[in-house]
N, CA and C of each residue as an Amber inpcrd file, in Angstrom:
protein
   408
   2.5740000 -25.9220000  -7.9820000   1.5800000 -25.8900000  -9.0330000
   0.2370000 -26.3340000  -8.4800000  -0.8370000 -25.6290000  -8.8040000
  -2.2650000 -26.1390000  -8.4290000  -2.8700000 -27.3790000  -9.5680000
  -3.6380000 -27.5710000  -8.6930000  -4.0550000 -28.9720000  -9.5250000
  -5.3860000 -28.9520000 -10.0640000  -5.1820000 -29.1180000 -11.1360000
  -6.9850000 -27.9020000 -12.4770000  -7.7850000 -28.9170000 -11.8790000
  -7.5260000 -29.9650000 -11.5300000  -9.3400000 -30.8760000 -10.9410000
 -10.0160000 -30.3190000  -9.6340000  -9.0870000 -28.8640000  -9.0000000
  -9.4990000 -28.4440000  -7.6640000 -10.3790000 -27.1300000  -8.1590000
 -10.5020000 -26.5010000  -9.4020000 -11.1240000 -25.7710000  -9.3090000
 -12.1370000 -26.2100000 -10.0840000 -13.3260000 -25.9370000  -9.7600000
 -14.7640000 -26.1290000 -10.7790000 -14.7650000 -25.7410000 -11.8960000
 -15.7360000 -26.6660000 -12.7380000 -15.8860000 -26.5610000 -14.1670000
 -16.5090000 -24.7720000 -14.7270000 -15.8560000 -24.2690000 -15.2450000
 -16.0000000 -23.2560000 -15.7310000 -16.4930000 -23.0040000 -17.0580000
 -17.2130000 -21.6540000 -17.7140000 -17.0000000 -21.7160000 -19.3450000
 -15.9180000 -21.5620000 -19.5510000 -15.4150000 -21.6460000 -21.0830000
 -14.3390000 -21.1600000 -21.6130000 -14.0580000 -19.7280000 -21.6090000
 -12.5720000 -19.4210000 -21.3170000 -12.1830000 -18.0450000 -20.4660000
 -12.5020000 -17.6740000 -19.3950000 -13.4590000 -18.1090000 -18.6710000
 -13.7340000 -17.4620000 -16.5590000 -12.6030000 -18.1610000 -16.6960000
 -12.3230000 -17.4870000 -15.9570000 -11.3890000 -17.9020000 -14.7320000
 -11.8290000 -18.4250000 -13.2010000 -11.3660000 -19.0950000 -12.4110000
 -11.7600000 -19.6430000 -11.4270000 -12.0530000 -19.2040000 -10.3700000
 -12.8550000 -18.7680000  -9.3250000 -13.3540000 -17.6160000  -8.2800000
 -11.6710000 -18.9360000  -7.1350000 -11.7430000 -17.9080000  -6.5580000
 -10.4320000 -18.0270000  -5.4380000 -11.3430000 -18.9140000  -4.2570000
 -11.2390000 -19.8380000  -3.6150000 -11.4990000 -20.3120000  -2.3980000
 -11.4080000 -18.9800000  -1.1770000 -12.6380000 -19.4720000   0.0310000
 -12.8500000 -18.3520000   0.7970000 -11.6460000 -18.6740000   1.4650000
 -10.7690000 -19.3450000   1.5950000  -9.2090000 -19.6760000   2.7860000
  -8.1000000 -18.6620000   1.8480000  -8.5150000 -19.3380000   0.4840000
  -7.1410000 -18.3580000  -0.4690000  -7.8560000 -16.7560000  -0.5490000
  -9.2440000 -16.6620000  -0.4480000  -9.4770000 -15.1070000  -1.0730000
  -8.7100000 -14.2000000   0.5400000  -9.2960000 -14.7850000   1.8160000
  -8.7990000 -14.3680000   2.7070000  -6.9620000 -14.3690000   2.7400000
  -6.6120000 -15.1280000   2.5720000  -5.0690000 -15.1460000   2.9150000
  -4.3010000 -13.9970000   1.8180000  -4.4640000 -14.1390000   0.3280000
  -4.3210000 -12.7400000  -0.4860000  -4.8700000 -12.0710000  -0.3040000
  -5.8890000 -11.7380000   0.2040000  -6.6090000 -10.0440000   0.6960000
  -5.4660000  -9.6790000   1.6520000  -5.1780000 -10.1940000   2.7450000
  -4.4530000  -9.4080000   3.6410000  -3.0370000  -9.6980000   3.2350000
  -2.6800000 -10.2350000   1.9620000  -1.0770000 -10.2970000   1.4740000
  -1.3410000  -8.7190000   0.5580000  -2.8600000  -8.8930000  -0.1620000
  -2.7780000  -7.7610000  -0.6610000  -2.5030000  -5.6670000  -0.0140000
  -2.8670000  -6.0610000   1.6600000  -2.9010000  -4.9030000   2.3030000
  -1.3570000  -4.8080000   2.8650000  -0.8540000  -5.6080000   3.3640000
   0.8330000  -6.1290000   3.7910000   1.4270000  -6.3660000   3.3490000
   1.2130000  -5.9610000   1.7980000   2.4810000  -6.2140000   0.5670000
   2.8660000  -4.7310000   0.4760000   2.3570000  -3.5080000   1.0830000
   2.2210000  -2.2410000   0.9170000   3.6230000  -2.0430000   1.7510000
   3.1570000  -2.4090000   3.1690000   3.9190000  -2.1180000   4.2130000
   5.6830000  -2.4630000   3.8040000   5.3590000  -4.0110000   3.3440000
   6.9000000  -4.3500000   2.9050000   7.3380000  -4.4170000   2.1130000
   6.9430000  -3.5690000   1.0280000   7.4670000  -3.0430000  -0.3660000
   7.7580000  -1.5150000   0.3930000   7.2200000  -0.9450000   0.7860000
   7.7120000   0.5910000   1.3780000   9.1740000   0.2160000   2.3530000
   9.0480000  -0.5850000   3.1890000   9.8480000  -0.9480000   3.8540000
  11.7740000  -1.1850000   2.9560000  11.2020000  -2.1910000   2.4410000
  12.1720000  -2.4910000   1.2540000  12.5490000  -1.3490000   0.4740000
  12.0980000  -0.2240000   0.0360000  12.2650000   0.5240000  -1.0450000
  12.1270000   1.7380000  -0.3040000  12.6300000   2.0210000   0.8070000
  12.0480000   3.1380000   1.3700000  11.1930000   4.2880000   1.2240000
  10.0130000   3.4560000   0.9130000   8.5030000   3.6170000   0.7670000
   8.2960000   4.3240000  -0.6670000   9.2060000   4.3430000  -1.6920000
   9.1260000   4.3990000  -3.0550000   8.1920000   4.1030000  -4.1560000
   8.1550000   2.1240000  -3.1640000   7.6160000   1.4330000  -4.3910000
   6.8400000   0.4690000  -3.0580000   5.8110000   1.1330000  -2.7250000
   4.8150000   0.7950000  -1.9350000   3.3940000   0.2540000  -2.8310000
   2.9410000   0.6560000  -3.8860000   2.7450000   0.5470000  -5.0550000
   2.6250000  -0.6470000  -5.4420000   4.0110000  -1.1290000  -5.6630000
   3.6830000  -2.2800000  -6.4360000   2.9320000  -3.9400000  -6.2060000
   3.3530000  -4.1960000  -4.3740000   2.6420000  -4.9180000  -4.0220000
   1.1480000  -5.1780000  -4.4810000   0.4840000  -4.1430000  -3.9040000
  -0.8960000  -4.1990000  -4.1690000  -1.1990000  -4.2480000  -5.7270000
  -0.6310000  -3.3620000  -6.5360000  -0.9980000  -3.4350000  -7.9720000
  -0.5130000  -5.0180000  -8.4980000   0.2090000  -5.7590000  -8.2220000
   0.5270000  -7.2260000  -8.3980000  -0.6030000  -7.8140000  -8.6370000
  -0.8960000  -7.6630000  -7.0550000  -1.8940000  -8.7030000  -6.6770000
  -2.9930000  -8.1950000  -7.2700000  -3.6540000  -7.1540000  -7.5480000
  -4.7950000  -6.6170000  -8.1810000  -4.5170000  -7.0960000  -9.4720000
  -3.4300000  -6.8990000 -10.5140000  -3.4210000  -8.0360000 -11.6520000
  -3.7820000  -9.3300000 -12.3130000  -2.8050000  -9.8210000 -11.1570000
  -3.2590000 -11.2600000 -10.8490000  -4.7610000 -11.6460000 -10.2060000
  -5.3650000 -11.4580000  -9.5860000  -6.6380000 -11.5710000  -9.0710000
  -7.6940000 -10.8150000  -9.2920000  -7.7490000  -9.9890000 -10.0960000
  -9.0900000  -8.8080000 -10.1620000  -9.9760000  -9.7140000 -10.1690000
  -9.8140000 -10.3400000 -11.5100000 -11.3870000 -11.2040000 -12.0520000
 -11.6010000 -12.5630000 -11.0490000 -10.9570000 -13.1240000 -10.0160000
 -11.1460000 -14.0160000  -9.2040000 -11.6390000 -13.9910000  -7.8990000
 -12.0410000 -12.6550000  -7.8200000 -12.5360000 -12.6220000  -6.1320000
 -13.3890000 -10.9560000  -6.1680000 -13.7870000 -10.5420000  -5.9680000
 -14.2320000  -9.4170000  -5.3060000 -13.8210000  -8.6010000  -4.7640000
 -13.1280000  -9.7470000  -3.5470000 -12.5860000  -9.2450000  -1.9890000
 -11.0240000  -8.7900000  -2.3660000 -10.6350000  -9.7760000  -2.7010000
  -9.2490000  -9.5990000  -2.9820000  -8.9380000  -8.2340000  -4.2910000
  -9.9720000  -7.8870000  -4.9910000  -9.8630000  -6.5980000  -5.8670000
 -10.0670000  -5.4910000  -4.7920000 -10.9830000  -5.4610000  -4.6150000
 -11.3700000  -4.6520000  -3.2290000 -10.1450000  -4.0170000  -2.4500000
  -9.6890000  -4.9330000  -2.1270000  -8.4590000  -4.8020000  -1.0230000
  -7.0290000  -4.5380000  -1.7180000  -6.8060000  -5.1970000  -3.0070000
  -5.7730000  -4.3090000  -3.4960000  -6.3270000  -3.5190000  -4.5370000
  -7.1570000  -3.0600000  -5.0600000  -7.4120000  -1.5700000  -5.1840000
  -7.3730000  -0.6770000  -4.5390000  -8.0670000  -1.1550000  -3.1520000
  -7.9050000   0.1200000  -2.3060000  -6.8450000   0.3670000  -1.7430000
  -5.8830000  -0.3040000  -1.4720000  -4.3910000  -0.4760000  -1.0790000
  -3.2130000   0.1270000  -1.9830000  -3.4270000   0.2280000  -3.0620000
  -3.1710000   0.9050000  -4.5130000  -3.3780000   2.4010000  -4.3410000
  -4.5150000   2.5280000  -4.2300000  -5.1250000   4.1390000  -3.9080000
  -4.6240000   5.0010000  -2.9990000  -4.9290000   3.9720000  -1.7840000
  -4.5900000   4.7330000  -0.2320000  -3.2850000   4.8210000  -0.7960000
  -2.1190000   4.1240000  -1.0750000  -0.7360000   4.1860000  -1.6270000
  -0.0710000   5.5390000  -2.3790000  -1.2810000   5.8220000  -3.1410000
  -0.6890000   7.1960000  -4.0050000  -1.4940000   8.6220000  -2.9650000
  -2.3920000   8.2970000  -2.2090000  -2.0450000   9.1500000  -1.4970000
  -1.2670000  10.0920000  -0.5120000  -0.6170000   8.3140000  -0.0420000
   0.1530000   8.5110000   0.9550000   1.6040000   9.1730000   0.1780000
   1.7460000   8.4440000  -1.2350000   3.0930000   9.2210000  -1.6790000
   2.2530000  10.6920000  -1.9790000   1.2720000  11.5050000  -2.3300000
   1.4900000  12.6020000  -2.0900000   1.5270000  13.2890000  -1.0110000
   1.5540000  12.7090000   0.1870000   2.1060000  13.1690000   1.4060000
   3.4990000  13.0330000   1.4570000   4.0540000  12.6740000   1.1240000
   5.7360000  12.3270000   1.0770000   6.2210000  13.4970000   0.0470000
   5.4590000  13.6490000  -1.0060000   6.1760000  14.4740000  -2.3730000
   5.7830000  15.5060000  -1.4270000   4.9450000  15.8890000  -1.0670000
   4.3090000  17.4460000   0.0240000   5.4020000  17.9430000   0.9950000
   5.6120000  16.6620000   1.7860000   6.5840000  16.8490000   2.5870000
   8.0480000  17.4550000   1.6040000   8.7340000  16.9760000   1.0850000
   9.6780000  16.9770000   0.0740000   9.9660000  18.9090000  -0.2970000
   8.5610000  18.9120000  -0.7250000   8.5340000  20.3210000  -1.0350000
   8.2610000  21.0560000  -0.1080000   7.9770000  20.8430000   1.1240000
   8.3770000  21.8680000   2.3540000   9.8460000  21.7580000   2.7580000
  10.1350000  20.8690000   2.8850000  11.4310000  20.3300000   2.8440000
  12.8570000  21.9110000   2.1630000  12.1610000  21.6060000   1.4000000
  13.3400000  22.5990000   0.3070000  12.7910000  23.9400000   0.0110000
  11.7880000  24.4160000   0.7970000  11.3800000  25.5450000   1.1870000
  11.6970000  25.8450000   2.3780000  13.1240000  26.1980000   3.2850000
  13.3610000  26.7800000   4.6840000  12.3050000  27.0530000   5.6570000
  11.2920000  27.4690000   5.4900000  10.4690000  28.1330000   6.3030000
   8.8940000  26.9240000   6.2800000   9.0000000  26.4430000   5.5420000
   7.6620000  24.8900000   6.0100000   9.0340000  23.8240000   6.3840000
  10.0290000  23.9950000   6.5810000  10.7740000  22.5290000   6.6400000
  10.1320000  22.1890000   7.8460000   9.9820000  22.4900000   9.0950000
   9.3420000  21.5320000  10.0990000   7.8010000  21.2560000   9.9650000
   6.5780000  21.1170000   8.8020000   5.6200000  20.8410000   8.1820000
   6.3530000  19.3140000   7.8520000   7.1500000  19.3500000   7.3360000
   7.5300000  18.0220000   6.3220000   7.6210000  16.9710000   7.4990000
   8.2590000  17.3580000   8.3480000   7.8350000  16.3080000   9.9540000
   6.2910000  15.7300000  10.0540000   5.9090000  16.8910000   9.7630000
   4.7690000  16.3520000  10.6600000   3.9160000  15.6030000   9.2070000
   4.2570000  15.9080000   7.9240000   3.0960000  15.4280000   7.0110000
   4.2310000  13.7630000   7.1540000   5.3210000  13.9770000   6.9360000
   5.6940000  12.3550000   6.9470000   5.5740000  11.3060000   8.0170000
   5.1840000  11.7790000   9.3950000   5.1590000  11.2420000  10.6210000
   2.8060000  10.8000000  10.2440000   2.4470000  11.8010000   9.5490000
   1.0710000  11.3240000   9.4500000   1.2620000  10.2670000   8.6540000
   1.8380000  10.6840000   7.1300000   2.0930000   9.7470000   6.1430000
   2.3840000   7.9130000   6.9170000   3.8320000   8.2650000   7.3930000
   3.9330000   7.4250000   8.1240000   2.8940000   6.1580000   8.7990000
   2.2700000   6.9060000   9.9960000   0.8630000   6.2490000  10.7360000
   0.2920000   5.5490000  10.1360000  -0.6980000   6.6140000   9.8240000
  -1.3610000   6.3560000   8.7590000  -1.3120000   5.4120000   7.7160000
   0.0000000   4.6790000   7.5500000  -0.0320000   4.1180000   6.1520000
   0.0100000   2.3370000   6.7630000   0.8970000   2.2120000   8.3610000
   0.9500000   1.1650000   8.6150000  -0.2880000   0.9020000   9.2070000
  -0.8610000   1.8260000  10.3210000  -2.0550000   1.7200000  10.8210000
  -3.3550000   0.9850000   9.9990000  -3.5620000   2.1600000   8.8060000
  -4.5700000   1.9050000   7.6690000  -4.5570000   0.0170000   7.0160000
  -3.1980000  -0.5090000   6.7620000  -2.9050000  -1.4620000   5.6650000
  -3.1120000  -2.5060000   6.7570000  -2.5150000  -2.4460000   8.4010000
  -3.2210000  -3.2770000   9.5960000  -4.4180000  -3.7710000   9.4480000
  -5.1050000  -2.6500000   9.6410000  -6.4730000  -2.3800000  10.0710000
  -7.4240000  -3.6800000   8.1800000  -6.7900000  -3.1780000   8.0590000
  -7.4350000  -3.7290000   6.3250000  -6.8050000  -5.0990000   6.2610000
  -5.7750000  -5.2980000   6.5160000  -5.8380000  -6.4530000   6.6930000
  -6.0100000  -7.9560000   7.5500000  -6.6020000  -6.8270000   9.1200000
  -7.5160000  -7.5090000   9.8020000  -8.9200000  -7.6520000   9.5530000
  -9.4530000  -6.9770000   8.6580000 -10.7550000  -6.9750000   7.9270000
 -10.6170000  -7.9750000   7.0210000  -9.3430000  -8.1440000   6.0350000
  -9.5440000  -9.4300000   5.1510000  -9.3610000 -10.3650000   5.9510000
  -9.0370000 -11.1730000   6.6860000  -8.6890000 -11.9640000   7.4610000
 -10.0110000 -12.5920000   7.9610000 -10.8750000 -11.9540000   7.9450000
 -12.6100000 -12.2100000   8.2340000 -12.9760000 -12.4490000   7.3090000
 -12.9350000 -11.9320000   6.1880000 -13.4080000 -11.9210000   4.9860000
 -14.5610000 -10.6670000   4.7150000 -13.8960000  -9.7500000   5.1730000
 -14.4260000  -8.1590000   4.6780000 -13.6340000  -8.0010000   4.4830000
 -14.4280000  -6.3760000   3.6490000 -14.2650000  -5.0000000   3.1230000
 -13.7340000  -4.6530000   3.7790000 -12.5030000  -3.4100000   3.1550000
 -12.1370000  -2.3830000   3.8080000 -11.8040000  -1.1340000   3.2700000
 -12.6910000  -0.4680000   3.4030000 -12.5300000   1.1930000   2.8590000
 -11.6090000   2.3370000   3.5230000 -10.6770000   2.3130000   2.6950000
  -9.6160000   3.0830000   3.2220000 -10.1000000   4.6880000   3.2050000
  -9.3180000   5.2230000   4.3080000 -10.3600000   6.6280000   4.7500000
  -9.8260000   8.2230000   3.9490000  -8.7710000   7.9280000   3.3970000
  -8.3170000   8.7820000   1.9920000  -7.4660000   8.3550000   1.0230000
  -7.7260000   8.2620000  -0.5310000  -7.2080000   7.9340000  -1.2780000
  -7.4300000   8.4000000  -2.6180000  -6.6700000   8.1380000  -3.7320000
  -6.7010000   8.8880000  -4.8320000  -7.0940000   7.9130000  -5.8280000
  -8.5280000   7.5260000  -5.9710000  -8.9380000   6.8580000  -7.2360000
  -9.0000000   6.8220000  -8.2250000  -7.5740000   5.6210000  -8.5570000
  -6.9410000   5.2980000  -9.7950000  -7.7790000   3.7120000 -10.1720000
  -7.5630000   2.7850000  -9.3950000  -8.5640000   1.2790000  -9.5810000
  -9.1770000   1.2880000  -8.4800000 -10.4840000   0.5120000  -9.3050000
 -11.2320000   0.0720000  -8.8730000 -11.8320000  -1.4430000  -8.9910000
């Protein structure tokens, strides 16, 4: 449990801005919650990590919205690379397409959520380089 005399006096309803040690440490839980929720769920529910933490934290940081919004986004892109694949898949004649979109999917998804969450770790931004904007 946190202890209410650690965060500053607020109006009634703000909520408390996150410390720059905590905004950094959930920014990059927010980009590496992707990886091991896909992992766990064989990449199903990649999703939910980031949308968690974007719940819980929107109104407390910037950074930490930032980073699981965009982690959220890049996420449903990457599952429409997977559903793409799927449907070459069960079309005979693109089935070796579905290799190659899930092997990008793939990369791409650990590479990207890395990369972003060596940026929070500084305490930047990180703009993921395709995604399907759902939050912001």
């Amino acid at each position: 449990m946190s202890n209410p005399s650690q965060y500053p006096a607020t109006p009634a309803g703000r909520v408390p801005r996150l410390s720059t040690e905590t905004e950094r440490t959930v920014g990059i839980v927010a980009h590496l919650s992707a990886i091991v929720a896909a992992i766990v769920s064989a990449g199903w529910l990649s999703i939910v990590g980031p949308l968690v933490i974007f719940l819980l934290y929107k109104d407390r940081s910037p950074l930490v919205r930032s980073a699981a919004a965009g982690a959220f986004n890049f996420n449903l892109a990457i599952w429409a690379l997977i559903v793409a694949g799927w449907i070459c898949l069960f079309t005979v004649i693109l089935a070796p397409i579905t290799v190659v979109l899930w092997l990008v999917a793939g990369i791409a998804g650990i590479f990207c959520h890395v990369r972003g969450a060596m940026r929070a770790s500084k305490g930047q931004s990180y703009r993921y380089p395709f995604s399907i904007g759902i939050l912001s």
